[in-house]
DODREN-400691 format. One record per residue (C-alpha): residue in one letter; residue number from 0; x, y, z. Coordinates in Angstrom, 3 decimals. Layout:
N
<A; NUM; <X; Y; Z>>
...
END
This chain:
330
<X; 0; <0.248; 22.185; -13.741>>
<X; 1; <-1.043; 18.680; -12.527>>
<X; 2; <0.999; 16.080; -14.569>>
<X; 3; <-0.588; 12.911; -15.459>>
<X; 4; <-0.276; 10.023; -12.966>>
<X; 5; <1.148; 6.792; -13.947>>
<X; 6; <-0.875; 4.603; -11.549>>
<X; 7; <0.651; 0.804; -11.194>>
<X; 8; <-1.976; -1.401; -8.935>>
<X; 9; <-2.174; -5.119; -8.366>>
<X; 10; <-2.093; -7.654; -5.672>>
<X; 11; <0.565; -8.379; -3.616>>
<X; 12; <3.863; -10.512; -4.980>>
<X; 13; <2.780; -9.571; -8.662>>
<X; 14; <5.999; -7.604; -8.993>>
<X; 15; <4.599; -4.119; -9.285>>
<X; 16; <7.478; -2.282; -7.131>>
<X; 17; <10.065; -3.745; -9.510>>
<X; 18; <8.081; -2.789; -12.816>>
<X; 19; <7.117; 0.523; -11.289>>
<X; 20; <11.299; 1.515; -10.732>>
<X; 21; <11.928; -0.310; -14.197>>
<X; 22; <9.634; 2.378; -16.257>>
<X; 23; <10.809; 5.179; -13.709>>
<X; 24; <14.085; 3.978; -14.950>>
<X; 25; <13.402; 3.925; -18.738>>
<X; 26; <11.678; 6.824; -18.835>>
<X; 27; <14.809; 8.787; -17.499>>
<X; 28; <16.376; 7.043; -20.385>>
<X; 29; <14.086; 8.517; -22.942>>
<X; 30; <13.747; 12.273; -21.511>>
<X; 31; <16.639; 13.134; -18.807>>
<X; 32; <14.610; 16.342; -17.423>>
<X; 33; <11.853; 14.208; -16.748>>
<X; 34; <12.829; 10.784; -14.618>>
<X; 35; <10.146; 8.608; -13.151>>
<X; 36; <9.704; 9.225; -9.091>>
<X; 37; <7.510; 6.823; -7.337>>
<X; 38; <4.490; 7.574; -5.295>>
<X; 39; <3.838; 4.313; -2.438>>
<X; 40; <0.377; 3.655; -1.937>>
<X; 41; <0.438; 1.042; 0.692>>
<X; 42; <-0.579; 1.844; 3.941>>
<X; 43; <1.769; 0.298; 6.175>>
<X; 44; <5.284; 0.984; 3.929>>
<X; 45; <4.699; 4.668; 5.708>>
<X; 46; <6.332; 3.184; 9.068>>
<X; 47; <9.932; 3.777; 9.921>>
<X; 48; <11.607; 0.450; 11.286>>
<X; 49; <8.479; -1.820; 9.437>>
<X; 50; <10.732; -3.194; 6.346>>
<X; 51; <10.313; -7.115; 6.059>>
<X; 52; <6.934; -7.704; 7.236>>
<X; 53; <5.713; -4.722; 4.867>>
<X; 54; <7.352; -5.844; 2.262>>
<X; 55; <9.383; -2.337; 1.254>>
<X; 56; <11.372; -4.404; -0.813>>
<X; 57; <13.896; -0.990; -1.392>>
<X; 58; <16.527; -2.803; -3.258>>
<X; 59; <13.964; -2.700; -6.469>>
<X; 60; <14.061; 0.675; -6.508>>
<X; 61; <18.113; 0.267; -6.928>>
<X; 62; <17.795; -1.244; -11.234>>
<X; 63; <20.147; -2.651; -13.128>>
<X; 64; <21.093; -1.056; -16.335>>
<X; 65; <23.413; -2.070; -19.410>>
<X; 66; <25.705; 0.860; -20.620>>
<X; 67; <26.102; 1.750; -24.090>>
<X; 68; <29.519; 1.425; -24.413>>
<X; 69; <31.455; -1.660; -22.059>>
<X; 70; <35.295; -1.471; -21.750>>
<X; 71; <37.742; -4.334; -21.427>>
<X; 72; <37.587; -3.812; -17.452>>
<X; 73; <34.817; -1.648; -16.917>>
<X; 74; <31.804; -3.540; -15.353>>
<X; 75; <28.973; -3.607; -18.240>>
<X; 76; <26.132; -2.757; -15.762>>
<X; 77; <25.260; 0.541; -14.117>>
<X; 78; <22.813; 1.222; -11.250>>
<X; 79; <20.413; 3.585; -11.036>>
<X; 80; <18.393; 4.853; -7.831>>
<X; 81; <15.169; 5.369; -8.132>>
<X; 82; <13.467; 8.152; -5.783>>
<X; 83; <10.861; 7.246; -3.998>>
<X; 84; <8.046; 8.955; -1.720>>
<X; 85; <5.765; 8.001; 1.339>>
<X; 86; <8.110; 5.366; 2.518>>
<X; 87; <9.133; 5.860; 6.263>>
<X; 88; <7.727; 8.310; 7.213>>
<X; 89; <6.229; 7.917; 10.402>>
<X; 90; <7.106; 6.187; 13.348>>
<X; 91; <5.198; 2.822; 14.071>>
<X; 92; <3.084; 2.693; 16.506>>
<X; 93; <1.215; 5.520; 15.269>>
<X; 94; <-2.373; 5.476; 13.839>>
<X; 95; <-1.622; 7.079; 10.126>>
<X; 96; <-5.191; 7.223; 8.088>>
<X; 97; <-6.778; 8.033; 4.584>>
<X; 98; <-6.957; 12.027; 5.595>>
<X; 99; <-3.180; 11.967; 6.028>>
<X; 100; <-2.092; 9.925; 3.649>>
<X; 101; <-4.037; 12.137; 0.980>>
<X; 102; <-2.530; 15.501; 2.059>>
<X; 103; <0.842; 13.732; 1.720>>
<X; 104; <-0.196; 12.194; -2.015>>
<X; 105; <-0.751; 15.788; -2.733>>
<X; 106; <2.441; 17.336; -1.431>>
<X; 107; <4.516; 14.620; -3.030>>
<X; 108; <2.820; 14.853; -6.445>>
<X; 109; <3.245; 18.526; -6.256>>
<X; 110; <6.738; 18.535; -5.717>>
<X; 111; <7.603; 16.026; -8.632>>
<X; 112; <5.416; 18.048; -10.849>>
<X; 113; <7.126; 21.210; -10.132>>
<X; 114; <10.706; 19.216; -10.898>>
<X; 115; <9.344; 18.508; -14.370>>
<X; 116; <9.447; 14.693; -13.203>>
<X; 117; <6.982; 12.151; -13.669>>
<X; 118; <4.829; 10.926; -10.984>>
<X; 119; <3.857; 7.493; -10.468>>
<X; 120; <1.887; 6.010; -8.065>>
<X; 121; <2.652; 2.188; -7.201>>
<X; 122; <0.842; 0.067; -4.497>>
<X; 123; <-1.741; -1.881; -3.236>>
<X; 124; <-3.957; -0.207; -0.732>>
<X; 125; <-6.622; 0.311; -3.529>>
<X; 126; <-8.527; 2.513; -0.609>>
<X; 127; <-5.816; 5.049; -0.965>>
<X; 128; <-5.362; 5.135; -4.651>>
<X; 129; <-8.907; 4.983; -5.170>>
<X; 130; <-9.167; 8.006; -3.038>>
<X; 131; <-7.029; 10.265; -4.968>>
<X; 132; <-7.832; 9.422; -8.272>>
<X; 133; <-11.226; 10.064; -7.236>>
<X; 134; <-10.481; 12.830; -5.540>>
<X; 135; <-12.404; 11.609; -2.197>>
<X; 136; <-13.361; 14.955; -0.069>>
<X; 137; <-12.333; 13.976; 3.331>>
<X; 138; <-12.042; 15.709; 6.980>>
<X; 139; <-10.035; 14.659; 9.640>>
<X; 140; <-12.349; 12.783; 12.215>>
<X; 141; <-10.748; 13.175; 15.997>>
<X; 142; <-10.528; 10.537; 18.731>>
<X; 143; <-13.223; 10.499; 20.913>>
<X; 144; <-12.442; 9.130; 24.407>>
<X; 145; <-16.094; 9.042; 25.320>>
<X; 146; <-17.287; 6.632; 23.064>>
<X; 147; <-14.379; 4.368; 23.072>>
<X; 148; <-14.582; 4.166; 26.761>>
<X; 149; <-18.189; 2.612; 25.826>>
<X; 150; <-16.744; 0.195; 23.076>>
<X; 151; <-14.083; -1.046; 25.428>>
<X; 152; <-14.692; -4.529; 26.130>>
<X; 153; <-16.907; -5.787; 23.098>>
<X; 154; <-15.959; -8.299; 20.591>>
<X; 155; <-15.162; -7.745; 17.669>>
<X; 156; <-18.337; -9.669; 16.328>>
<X; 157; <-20.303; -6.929; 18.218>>
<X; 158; <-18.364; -4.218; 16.721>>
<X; 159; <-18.823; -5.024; 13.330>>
<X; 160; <-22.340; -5.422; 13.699>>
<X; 161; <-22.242; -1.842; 15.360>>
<X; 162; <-20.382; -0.572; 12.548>>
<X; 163; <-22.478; -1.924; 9.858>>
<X; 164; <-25.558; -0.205; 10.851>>
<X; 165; <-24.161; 2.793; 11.227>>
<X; 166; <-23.082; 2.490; 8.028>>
<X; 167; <-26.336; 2.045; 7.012>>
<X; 168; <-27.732; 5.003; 8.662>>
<X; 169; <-24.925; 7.062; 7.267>>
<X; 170; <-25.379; 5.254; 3.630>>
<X; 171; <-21.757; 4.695; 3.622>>
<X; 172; <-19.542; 2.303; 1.736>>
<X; 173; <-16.489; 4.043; 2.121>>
<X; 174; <-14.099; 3.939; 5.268>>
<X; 175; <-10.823; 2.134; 5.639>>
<X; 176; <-11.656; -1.773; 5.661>>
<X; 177; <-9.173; -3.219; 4.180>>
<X; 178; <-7.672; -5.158; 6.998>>
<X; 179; <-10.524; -4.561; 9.863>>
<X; 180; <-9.426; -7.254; 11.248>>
<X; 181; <-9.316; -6.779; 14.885>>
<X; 182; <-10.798; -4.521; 17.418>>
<X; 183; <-8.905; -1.356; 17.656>>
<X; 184; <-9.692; -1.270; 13.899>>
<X; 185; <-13.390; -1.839; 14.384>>
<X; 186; <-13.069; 0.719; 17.244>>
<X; 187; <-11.631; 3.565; 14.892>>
<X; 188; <-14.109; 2.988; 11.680>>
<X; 189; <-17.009; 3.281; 14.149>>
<X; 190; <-15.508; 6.530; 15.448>>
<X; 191; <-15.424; 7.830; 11.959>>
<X; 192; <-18.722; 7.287; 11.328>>
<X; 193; <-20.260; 8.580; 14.303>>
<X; 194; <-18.043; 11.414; 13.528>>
<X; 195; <-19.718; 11.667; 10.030>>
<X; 196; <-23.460; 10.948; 11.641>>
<X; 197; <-23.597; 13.838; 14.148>>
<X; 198; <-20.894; 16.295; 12.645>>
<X; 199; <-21.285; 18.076; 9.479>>
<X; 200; <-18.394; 18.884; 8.015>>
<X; 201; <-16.704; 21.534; 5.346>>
<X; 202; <-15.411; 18.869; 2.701>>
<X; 203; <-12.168; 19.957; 2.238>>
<X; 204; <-11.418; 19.948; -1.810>>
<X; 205; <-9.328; 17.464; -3.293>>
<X; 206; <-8.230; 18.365; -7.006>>
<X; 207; <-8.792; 16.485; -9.932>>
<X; 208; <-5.838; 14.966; -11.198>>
<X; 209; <-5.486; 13.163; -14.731>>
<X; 210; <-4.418; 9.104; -14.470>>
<X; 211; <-3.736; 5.856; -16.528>>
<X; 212; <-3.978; 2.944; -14.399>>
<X; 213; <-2.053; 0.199; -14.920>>
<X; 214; <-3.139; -3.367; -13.596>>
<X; 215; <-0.493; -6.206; -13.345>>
<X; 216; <-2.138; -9.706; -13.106>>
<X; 217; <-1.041; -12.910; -12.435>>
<X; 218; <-2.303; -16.298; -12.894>>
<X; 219; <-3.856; -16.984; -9.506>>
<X; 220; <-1.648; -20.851; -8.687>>
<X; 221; <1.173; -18.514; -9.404>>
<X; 222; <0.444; -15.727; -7.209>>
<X; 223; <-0.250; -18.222; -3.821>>
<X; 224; <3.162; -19.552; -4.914>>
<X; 225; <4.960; -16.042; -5.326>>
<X; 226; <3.781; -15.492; -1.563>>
<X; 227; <4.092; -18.825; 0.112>>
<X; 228; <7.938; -18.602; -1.575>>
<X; 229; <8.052; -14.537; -0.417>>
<X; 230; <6.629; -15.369; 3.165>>
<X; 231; <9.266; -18.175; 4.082>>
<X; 232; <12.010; -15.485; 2.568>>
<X; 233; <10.945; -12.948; 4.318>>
<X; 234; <11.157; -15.227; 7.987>>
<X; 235; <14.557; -16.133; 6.946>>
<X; 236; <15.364; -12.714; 5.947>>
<X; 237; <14.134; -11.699; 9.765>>
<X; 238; <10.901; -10.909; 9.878>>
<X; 239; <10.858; -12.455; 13.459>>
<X; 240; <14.014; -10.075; 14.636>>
<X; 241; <12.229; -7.100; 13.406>>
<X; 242; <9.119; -7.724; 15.441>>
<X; 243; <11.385; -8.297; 18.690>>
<X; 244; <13.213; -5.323; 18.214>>
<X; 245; <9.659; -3.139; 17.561>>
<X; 246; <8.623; -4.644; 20.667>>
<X; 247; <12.245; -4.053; 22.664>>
<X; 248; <11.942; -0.575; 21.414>>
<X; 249; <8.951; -0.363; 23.407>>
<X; 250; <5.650; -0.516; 21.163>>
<X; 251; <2.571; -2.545; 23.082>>
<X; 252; <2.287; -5.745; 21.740>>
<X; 253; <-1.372; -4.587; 20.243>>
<X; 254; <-0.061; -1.746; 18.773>>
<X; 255; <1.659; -3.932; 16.291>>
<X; 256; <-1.299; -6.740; 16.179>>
<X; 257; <-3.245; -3.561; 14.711>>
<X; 258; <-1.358; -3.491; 11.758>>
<X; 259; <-2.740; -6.759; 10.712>>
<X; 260; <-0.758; -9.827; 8.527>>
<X; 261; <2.592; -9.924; 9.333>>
<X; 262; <2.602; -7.913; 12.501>>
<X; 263; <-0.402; -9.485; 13.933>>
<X; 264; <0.260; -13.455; 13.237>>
<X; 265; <4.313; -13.029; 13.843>>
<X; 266; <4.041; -10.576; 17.271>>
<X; 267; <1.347; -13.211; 18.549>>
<X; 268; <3.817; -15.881; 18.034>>
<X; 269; <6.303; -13.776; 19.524>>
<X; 270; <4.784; -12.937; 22.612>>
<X; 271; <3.828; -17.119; 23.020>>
<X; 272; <-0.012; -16.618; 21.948>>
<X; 273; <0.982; -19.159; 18.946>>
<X; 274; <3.514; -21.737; 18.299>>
<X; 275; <5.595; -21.465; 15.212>>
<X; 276; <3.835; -23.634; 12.530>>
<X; 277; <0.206; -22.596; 13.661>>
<X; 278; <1.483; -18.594; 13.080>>
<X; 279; <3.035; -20.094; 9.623>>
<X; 280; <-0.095; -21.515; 8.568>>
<X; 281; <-2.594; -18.664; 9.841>>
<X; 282; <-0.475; -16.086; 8.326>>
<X; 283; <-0.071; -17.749; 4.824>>
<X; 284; <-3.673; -17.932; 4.705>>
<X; 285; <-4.548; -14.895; 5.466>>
<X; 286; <-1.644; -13.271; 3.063>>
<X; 287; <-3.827; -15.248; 0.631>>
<X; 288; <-7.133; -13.808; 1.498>>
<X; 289; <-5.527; -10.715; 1.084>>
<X; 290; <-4.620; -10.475; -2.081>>
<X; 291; <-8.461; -11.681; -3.021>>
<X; 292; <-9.806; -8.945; -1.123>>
<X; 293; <-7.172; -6.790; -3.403>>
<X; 294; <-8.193; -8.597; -6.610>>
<X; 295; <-12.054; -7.797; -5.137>>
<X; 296; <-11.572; -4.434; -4.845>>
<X; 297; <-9.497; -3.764; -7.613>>
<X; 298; <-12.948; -4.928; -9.661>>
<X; 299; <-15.092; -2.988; -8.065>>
<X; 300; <-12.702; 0.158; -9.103>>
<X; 301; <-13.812; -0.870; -12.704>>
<X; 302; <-17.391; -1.284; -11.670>>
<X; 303; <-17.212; 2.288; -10.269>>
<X; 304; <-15.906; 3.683; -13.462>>
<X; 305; <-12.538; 3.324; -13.504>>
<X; 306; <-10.422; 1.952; -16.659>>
<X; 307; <-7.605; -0.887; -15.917>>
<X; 308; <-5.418; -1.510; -18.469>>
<X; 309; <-4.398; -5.306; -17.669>>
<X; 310; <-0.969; -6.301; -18.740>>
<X; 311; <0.449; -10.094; -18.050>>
<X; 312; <2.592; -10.195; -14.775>>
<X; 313; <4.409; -13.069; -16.033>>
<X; 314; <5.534; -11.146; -19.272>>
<X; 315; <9.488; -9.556; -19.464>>
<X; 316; <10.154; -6.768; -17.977>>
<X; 317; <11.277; -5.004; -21.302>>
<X; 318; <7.975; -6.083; -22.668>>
<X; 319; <6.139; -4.832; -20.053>>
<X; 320; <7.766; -1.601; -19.693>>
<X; 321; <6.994; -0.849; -23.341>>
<X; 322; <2.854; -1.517; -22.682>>
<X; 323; <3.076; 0.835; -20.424>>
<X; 324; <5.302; 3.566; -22.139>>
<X; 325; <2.660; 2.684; -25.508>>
<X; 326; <-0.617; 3.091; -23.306>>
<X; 327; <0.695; 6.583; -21.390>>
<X; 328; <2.380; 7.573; -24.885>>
<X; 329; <5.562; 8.177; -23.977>>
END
């Protein structure tokens, strides 16, 4: 039986992860058989060895709870471990894409539904949530040496304007642009829809599944100060180190670039393309762009049809754990 999903969206540094393993936690609390387990939806947190720069942020789903009864030397906290799914789980490098990451939703959701426990799907990517609250239809679309032989070489100027009339010929407004920021990008959305233009294709059935979306907002001055404050963090957490050792462990320099943000401003820098402050600067501006384009598409769900229910980032987390426990009536 398909559970209702718990769907928590928002941009990034608006402390979703965090509220996401807070109602997880509480609604353990409430009903033992039936814990919260999280769902990621972000579409680089699926790459093993990819922790800083994605921002996996794991130690939120380890939360901090009071016990009932406190002894004299007994500590007056507990912690409990939230489970989570589609985290690390492939290697990086690799080209994961909306097909796959929709047969592993599935799979996931399945599996907590059969436990009795209570899915919920936290992230970003609003491409892949949209996709399986939507149920998007999709087939897996091959490489095709041929025709990137042909694209080799072109801007990325000229392969946007390539891909935008195809998309026109195809009437399509729906392929993975969240980040198509660079030519290998370009490169694979083009070969999707060629794909699509001169191979017709079985859809392959996605169910229906019943959702409550959740929307966390913050104040927008606030949100370019939660990331210029998480971006210098993350740096001294490392971030640099864990790009040296992807590259040491043998990934191509552009392999990483294709990831976009983090990867693509900090492995430039690394490799001597950029000088510290300019990668600082280009990367905090595009983090910001970012989390427009999240904010933009985020809208457009609601334009499409689907119902946000907005609750105040800046709120408590008790308060807003009990929004969301009103609005899924739990």
């Amino acid at each position: 039986m398909h559970q209702k999903l718990i769907t928590i969206l928002g941009p990034t540094a608006c402390g979703k992860t965090a509220l996401a393993a807070a109602l997880a936690v509480r609604l353990g609390q409430d009903n033992p058989s039936a814990p919260g387990e999280i769902i990621s939806a972000d579409s680089r947190q699926v790459y093993r060895r990819m922790d800083i720069g994605t921002g996996k942020d794991l130690a939120d789903y380890a939360v901090k709870v009071k016990k009932n009864v406190v002894t004299e030397n007994a500590p007056s906290e507990s912690v409990l471990h939230v489970r989570y799914h589609l985290i690390d789980i492939c290697e990086p490098g690799t080209k994961y894409n909306l097909f796959q990451y929709q047969q592993d939703f599935l799979s996931a959701y399945e599996d907590i539904c059969r436990r009795g426990a209570q899915p919920i799907l936290c992230g970003g990517t609003g491409l892949y949530i949209e996709s399986v609250l939507k149920g998007y239809a999709l087939s897996p679309v091959p490489q095709n040496a041929e025709l990137r032989a042909r694209l080799e070489g072109k801007s990325l100027d000229e392969l946007t304007l390539m891909l935008a009339e195809l998309k026109a010929r195809n009437g399509s407004a729906m392929h993975n642009r969240t980040d198509v920021d660079t030519a290998q990008r370009a490169i694979r959305a083009i070969e999707i829809e060629e794909y699509n233009l001169h191979t017709p294709t079985s859809e392959r059935q996605f169910p229906q599944i019943p959702y409550v979306i959740v929307g966390v907002s913050i104040d927008r001055e606030l949100r370019r100060e939660r990331i210029s404050q998480r971006l210098r963090a993350r740096l001294d957490e490392g971030m640099i180190d864990e790009v040296r050792a992807l590259l040491d462990s043998g990934i191509p320099a552009d392999d990483l670039i294709y990831y976009g943000l983090e990867y693509k401003f900090v492995t430039e820098y690394v490799i001597g393309r950029v000088g510290y402050d300019e990668m600082f600067r280009r990367l905090e501006i595009a983090i910001h762009q970012f989390a427009k384009r999240q904010m933009t598409w985020f809208r457009g769900m609601e334009r499409r049809g689907f119902t946000i229910h907005w609750i105040d980032g800046a709120l408590p987390m008790d308060e807003k754990v009990d929004c969301i426990m009103e609005l899924t009536n739990h």
